[in-house]
DSSP file (Angstrom, degrees, kcal/mol; ACC not computed):
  #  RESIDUE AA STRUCTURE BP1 BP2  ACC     N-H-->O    O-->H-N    N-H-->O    O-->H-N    TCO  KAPPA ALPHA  PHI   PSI    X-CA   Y-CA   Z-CA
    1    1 A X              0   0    0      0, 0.0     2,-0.2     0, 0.0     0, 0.0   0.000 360.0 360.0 360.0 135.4   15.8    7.3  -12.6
    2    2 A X        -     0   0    0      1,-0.1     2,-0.5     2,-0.0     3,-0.2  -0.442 360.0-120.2 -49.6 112.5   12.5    5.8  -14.3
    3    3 A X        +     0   0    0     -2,-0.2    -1,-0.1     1,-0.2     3,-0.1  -0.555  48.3 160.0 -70.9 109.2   10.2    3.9  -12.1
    4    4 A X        +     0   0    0     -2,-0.5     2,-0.2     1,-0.2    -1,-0.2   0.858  63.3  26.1-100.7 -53.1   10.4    0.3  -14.2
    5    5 A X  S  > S-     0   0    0     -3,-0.2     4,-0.6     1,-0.1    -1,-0.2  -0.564  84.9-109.9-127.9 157.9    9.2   -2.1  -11.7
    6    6 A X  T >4 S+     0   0    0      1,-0.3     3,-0.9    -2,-0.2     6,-0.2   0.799 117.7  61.6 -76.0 -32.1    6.7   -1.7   -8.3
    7    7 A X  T 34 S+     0   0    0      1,-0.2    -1,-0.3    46,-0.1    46,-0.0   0.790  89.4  62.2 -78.1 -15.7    9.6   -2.3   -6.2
    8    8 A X  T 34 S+     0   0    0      4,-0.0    -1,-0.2     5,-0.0    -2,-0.2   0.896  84.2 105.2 -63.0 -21.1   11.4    1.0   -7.5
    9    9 A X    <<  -     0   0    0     -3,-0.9    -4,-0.0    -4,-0.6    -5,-0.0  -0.197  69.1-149.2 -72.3 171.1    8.2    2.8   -5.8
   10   10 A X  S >> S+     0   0    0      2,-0.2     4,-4.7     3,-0.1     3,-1.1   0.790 102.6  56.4-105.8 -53.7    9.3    4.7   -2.3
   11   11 A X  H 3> S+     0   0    0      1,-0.3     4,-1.8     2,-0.2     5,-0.1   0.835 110.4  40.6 -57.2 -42.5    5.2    3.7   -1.2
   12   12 A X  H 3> S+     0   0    0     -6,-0.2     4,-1.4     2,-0.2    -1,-0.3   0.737 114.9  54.8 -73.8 -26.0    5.8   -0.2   -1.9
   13   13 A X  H <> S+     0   0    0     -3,-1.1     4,-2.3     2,-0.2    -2,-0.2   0.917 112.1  42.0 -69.5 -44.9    9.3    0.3   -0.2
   14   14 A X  H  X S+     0   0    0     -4,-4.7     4,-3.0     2,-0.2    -2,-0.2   0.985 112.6  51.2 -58.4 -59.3    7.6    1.7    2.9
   15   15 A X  H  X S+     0   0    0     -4,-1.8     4,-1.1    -5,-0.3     5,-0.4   0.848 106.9  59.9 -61.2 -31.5    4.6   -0.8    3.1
   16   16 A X  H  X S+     0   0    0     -4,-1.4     4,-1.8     1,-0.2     5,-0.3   0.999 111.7  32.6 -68.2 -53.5    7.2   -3.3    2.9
   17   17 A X  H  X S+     0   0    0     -4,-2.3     4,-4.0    -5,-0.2     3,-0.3   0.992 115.1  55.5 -53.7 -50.9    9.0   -2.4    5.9
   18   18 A X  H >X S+     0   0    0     -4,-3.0     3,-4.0     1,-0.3     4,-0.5   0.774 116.8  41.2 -63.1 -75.8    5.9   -1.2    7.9
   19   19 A X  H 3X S+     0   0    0     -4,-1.1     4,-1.6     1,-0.3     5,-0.3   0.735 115.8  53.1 -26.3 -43.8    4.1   -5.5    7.0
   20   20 A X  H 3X S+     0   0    0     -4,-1.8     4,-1.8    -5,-0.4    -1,-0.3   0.898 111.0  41.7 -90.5 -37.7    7.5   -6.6    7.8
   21   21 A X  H <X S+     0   0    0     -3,-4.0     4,-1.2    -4,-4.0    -1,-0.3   0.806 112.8  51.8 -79.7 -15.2    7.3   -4.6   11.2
   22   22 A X  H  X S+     0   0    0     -4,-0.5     4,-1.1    -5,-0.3    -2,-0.2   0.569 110.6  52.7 -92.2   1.8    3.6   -5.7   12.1
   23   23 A X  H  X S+     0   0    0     -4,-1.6     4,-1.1     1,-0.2    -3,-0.2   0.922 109.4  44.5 -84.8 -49.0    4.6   -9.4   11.5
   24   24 A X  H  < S+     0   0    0     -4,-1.8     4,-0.3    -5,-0.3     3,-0.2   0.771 116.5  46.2 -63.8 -26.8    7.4   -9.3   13.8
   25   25 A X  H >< S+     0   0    0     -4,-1.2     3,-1.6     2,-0.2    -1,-0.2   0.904 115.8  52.1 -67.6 -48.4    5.2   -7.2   16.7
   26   26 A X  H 3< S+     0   0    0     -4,-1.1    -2,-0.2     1,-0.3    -1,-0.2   0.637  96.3  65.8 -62.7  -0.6    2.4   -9.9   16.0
   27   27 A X  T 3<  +     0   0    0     -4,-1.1    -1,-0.3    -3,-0.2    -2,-0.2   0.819  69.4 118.0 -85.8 -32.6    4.5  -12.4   16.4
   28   28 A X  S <> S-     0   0    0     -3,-1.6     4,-4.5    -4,-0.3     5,-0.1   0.015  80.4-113.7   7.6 104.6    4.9  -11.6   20.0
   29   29 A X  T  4 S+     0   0    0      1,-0.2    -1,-0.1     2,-0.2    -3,-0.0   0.792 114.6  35.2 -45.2 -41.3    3.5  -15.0   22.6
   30   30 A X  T >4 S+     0   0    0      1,-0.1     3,-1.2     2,-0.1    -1,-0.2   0.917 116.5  45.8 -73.4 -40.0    0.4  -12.2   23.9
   31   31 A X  G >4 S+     0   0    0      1,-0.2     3,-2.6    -6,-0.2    -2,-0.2   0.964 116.0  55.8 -73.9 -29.0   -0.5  -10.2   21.0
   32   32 A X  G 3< S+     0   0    0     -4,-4.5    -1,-0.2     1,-0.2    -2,-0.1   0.399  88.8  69.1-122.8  63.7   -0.4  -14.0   18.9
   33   33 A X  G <  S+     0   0    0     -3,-1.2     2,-1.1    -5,-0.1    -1,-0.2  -0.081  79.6  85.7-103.9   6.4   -2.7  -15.7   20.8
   34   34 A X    <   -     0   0    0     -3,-2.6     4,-0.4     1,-0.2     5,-0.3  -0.963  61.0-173.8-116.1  97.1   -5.5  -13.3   19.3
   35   35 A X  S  > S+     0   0    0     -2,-1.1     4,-2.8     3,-0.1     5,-0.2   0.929  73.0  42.3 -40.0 -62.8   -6.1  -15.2   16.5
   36   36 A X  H  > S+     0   0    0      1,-0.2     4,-2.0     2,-0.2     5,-0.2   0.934 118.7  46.9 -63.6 -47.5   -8.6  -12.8   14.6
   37   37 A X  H  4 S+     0   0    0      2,-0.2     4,-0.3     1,-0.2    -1,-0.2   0.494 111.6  48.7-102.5  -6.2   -6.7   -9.7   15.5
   38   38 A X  H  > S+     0   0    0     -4,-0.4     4,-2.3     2,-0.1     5,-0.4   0.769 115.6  45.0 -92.0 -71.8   -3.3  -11.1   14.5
   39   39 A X  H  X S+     0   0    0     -4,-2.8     4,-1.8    -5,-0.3    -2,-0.2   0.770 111.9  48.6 -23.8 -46.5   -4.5  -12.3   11.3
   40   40 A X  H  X S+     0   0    0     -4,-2.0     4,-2.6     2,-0.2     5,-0.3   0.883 111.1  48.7 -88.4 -38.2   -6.5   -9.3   10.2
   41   41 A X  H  > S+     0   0    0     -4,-0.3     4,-1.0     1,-0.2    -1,-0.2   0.764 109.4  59.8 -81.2 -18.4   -3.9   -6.8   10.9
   42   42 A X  H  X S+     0   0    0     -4,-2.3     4,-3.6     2,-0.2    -2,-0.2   0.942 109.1  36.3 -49.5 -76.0   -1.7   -9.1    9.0
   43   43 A X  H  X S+     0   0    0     -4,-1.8     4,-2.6    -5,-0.4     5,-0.3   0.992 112.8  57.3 -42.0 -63.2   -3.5   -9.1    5.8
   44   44 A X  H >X S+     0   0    0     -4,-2.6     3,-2.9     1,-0.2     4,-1.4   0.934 106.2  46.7 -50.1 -69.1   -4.4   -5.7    6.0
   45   45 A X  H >< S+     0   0    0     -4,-1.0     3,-1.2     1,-0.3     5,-0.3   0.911 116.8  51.5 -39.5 -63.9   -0.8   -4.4    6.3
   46   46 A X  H 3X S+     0   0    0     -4,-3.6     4,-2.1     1,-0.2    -1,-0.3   0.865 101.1  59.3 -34.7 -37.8   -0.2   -7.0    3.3
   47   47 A X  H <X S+     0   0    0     -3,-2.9     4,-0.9    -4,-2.6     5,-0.4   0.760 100.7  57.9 -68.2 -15.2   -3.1   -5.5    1.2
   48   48 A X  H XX S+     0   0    0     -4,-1.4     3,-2.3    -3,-1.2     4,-1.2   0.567 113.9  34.8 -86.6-104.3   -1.3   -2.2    1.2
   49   49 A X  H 3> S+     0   0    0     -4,-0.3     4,-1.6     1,-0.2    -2,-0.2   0.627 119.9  48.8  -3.8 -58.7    1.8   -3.6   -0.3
   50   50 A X  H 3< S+     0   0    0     -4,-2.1    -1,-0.2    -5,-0.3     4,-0.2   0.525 106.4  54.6 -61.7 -17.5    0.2   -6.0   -2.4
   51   51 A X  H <X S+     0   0    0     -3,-2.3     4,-2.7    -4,-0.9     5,-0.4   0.610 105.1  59.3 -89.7 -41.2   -2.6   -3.4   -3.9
   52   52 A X  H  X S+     0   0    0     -4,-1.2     4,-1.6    -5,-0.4    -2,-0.2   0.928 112.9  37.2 -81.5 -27.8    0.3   -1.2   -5.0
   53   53 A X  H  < S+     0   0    0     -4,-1.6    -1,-0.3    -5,-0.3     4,-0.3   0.629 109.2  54.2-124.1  28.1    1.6   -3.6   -6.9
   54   54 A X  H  4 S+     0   0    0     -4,-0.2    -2,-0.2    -5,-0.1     4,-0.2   0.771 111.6  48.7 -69.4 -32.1   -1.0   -5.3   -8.3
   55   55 A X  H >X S+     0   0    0     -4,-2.7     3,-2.5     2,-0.2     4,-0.6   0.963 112.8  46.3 -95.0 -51.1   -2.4   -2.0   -9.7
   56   56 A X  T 3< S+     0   0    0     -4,-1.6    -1,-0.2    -5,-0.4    -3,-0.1   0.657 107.5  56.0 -85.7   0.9    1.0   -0.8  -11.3
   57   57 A X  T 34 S+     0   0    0     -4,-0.3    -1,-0.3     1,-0.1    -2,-0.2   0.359  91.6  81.8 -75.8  -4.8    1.6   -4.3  -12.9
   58   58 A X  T <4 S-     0   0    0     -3,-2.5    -2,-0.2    -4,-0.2    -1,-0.1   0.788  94.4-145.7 -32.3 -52.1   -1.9   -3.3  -14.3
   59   59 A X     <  +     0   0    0     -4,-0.6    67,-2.4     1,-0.1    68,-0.6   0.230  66.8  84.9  96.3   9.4    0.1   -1.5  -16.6
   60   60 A X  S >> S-     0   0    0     -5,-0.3     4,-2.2     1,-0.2     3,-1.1  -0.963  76.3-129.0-131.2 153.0   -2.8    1.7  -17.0
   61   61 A X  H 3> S+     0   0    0     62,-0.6     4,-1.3    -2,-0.4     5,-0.2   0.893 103.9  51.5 -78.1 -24.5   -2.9    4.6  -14.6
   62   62 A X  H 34 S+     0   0    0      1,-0.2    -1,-0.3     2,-0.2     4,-0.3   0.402 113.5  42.2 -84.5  16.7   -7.1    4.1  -13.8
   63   63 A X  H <> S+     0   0    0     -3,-1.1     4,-2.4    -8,-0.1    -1,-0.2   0.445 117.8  50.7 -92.6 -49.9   -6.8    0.6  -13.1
   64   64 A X  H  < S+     0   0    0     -4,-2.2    -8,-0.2     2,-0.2     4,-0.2   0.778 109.8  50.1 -36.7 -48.1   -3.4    1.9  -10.9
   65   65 A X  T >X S+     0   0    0     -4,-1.3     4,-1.9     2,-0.2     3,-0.6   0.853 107.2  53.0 -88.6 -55.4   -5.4    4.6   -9.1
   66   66 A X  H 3> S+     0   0    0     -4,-0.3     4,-1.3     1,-0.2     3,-0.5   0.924 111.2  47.4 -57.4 -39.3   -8.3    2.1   -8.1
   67   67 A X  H 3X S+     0   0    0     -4,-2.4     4,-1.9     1,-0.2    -1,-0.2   0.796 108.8  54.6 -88.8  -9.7   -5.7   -0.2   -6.5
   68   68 A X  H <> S+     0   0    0     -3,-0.6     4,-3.7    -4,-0.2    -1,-0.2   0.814 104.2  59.1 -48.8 -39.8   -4.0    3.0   -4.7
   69   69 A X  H  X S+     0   0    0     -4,-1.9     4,-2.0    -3,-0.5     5,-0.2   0.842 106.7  41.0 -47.7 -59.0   -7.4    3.5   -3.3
   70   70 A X  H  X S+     0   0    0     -4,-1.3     4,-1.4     2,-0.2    -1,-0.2   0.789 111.1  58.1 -81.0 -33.8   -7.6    0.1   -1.5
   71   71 A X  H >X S+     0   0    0     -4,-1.9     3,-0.8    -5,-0.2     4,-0.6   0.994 108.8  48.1 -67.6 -42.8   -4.1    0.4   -0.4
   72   72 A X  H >X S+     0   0    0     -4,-3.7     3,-2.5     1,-0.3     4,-1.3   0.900 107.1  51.2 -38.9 -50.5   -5.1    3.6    1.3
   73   73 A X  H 3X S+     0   0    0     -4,-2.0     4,-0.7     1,-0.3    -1,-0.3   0.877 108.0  57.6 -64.6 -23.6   -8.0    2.3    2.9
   74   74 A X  H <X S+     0   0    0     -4,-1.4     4,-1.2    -3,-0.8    -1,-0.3   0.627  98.5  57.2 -85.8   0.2   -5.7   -0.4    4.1
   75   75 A X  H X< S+     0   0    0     -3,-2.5     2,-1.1    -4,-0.6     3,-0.7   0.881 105.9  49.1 -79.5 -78.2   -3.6    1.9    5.7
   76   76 A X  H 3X S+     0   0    0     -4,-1.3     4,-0.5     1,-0.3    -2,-0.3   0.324 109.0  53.0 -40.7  -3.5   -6.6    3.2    7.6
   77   77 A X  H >X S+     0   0    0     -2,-1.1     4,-2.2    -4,-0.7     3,-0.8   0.829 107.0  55.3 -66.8 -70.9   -7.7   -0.5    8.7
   78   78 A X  H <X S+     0   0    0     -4,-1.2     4,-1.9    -3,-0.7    -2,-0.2   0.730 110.7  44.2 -43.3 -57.9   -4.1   -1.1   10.0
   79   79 A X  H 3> S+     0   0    0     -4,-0.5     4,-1.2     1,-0.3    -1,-0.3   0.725 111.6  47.4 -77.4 -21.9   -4.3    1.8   12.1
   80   80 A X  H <X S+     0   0    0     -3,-0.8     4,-2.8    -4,-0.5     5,-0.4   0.733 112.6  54.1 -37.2 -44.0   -7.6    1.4   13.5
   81   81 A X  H  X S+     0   0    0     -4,-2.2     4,-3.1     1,-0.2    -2,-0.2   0.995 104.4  59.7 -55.4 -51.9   -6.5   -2.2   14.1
   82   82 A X  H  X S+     0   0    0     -4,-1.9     4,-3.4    -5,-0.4    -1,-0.2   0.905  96.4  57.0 -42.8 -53.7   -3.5   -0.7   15.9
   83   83 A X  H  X S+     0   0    0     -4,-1.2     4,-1.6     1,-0.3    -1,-0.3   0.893 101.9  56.2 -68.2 -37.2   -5.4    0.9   18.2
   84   84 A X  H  X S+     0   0    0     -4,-2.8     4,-1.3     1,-0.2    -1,-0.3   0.910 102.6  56.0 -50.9 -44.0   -6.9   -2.2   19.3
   85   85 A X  H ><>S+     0   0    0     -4,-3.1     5,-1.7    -5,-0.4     3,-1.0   0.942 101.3  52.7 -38.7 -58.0   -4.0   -3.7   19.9
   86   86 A X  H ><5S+     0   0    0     -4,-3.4     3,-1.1     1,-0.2    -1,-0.2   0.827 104.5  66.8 -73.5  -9.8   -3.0   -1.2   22.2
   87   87 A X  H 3<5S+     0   0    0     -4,-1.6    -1,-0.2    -3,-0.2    -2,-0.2   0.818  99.5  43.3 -13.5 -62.3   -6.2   -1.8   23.8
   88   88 A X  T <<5S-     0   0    0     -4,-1.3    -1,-0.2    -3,-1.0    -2,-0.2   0.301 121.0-109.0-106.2  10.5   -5.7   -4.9   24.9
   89   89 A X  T < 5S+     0   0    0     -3,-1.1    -3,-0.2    -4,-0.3     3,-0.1   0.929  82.1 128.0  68.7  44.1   -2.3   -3.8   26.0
   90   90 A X  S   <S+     0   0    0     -5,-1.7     2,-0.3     1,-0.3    -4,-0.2   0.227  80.0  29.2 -84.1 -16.0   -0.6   -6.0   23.0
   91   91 A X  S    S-     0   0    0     -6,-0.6    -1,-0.3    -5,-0.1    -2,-0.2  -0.938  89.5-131.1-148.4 128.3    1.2   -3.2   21.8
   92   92 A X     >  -     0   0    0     -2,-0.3     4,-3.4    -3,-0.1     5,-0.4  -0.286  35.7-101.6 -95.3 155.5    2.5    0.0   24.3
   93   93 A X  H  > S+     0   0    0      2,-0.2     4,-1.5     1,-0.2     5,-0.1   0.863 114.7  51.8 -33.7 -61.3    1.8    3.5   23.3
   94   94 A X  H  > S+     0   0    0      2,-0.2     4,-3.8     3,-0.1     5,-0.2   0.990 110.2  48.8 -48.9 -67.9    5.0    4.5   21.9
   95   95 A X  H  > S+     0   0    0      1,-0.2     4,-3.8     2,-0.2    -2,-0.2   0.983 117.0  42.2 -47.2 -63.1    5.3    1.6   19.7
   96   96 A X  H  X S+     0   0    0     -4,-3.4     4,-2.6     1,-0.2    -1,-0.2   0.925 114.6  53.6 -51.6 -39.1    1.6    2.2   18.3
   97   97 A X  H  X S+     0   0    0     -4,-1.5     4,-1.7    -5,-0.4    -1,-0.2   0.828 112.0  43.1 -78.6 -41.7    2.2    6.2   18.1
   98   98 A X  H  X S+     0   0    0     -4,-3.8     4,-2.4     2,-0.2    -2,-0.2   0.956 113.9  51.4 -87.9 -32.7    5.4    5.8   15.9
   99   99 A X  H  X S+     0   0    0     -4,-3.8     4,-1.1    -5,-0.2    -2,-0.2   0.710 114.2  41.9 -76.1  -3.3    3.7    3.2   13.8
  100  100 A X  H  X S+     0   0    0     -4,-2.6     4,-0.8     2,-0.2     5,-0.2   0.760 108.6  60.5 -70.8 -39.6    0.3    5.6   13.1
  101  101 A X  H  X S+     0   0    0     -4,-1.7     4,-1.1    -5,-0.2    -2,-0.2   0.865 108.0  41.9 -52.7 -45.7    2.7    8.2   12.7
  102  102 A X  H  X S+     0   0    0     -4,-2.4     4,-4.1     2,-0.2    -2,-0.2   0.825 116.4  45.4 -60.4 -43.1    4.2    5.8    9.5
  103  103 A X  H  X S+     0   0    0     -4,-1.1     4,-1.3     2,-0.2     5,-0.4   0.919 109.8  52.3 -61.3 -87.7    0.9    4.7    7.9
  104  104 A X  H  X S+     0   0    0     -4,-0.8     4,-1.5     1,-0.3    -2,-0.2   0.736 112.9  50.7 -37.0 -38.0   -0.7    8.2    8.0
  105  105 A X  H  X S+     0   0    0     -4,-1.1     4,-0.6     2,-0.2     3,-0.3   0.949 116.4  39.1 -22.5 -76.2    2.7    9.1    6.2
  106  106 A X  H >X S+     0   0    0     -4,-4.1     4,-2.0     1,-0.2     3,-0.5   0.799 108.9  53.9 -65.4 -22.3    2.3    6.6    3.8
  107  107 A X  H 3X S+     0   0    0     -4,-1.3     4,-3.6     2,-0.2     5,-0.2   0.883 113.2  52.5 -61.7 -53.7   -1.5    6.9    3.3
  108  108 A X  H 3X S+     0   0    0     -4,-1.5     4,-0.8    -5,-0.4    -1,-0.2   0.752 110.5  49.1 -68.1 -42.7   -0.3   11.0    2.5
  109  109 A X  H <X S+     0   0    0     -4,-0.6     4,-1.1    -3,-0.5     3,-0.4   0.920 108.9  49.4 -95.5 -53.7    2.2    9.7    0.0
  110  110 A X  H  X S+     0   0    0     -4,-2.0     4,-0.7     1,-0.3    -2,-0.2   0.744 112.8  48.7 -62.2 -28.5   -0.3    7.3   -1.9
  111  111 A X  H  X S+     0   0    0     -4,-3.6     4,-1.7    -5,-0.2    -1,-0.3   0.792 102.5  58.5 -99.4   5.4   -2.5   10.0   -2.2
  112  112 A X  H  < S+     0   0    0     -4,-0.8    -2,-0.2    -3,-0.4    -3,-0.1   0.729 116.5  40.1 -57.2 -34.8    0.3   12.3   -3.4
  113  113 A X  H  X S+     0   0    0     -4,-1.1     4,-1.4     2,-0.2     5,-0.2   0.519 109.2  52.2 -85.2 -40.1    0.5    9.7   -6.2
  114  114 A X  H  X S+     0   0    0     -4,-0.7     4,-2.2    -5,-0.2    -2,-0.2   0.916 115.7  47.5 -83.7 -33.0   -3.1    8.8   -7.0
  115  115 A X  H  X S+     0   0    0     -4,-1.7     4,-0.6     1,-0.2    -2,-0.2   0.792 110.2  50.9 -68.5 -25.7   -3.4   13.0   -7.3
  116  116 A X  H >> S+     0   0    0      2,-0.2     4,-1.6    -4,-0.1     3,-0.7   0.964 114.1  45.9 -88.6 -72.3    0.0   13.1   -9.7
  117  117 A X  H 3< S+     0   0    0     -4,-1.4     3,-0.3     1,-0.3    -2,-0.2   0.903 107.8  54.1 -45.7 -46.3   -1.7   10.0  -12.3
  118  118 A X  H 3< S+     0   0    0     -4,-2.2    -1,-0.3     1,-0.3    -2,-0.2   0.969 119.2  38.7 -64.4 -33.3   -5.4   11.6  -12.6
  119  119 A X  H << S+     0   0    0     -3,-0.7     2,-0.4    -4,-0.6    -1,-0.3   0.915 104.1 100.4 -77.6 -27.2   -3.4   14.8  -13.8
  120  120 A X     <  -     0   0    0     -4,-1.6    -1,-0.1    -3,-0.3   -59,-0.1  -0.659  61.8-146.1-105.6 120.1   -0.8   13.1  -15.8
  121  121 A X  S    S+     0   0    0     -2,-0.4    -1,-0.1     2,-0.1     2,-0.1   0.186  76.9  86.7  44.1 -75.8   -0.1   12.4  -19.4
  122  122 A X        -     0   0    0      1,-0.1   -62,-0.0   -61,-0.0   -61,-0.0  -0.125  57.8-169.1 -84.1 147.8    1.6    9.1  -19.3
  123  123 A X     >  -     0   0    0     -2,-0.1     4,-0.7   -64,-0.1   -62,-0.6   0.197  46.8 -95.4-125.9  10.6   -1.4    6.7  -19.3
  124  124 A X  H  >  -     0   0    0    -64,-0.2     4,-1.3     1,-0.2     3,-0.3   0.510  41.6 -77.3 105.2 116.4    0.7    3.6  -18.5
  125  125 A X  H  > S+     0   0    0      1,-0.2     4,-0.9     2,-0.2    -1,-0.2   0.630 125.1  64.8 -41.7  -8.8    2.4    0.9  -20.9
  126  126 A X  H  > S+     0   0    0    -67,-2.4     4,-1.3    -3,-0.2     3,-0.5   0.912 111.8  37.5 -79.0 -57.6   -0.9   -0.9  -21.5
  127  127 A X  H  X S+     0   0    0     -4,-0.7     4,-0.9   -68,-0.6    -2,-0.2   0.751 108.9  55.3 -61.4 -21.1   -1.9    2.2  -23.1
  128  128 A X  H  X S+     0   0    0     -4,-1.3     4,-3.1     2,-0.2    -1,-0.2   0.811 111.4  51.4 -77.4 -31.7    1.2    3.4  -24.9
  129  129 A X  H  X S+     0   0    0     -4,-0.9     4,-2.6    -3,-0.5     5,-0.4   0.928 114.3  43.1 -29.6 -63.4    1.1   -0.4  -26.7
  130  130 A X  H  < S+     0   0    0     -4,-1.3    -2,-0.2     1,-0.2    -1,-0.2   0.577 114.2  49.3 -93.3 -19.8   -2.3    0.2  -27.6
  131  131 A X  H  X S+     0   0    0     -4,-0.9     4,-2.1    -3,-0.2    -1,-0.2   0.833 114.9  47.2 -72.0 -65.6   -1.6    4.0  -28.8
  132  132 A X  H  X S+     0   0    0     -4,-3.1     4,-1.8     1,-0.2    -2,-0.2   0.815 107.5  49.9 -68.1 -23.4    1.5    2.8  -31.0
  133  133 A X  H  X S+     0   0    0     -4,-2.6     4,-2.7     2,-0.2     5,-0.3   0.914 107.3  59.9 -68.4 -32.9   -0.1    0.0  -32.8
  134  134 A X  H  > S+     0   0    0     -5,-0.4     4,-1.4     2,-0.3    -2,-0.2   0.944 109.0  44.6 -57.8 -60.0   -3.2    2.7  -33.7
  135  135 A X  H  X S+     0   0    0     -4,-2.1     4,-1.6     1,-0.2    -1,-0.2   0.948 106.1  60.9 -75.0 -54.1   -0.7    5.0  -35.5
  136  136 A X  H >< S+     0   0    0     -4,-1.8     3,-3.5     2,-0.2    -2,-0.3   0.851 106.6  43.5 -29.7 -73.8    0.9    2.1  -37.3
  137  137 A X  H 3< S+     0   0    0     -4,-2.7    -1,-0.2     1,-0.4    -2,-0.2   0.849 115.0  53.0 -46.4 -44.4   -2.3    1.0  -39.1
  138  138 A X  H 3<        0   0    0     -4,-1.4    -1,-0.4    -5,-0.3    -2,-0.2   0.720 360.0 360.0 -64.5 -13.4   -2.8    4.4  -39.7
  139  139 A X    <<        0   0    0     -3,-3.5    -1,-0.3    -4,-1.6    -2,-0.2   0.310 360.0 360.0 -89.4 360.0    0.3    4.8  -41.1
């Protein structure tokens, strides 16, 4: 089936669960009483979701690829962040261990994706517009 929309992607499907699980840990009476560190891991875990589909509502694969980029990195804030958490003994081991285990997964999957676009064809529905009107004129 044909990827129409950013919620058909598997990588926005994931980042949604994995945000959905660091609100419900941060919600937790110790860990959100850390303002800064509830907040930031918050966002970040948003930015991944939110990057992936801002860039493929972009509608072109290098504008697509740059916003893959920033969700990646934002996997890699979340899990550094994570680890603070379990720092400060907000978060146990286990819990922290399966959810690095998920990021670095997705982080694996998003670059599986930015590596697939740089190679591929399809340049995205902004370009295929901009392609078909060009042969019309010419035509």
């Amino acid at each position: 089936m044909p990827i129409q929309n950013f919620e058909d992607l598997e990588i926005w499907k994931d980042a949604r669960v994995l945000t959905k699980i660091i609100y419900r840990l941060t919600a937790d009476p110790k860990f959100s009483k850390d303002f800064g560190l509830r907040d930031q891991i918050r966002r970040a875990s948003v930015s991944i979701m939110s990057n992936i589909a801002e860039g493929f509502e972009r509608g072109g694969n290098q504008e697509f690829i740059q916003f893959l980029y920033v969700a990646k990195g934002s996997c890699g804030e979340v899990r550094s962040q994570l680890y603070a958490a379990m720092d400060q003994n907000y978060l146990d081991q286990k819990v922290v261990g399966d959810l690095l285990t998920s990021l670095k997964r997705l982080s694996i999957m998003i670059k599986h994706l930015i590596d697939h676009l740089k190679t591929s064809a399809m340049r995205g529905p902004k370009y295929r517009k901009a392609t078909s009107s060009r042969v019309s004129e010419v035509s």
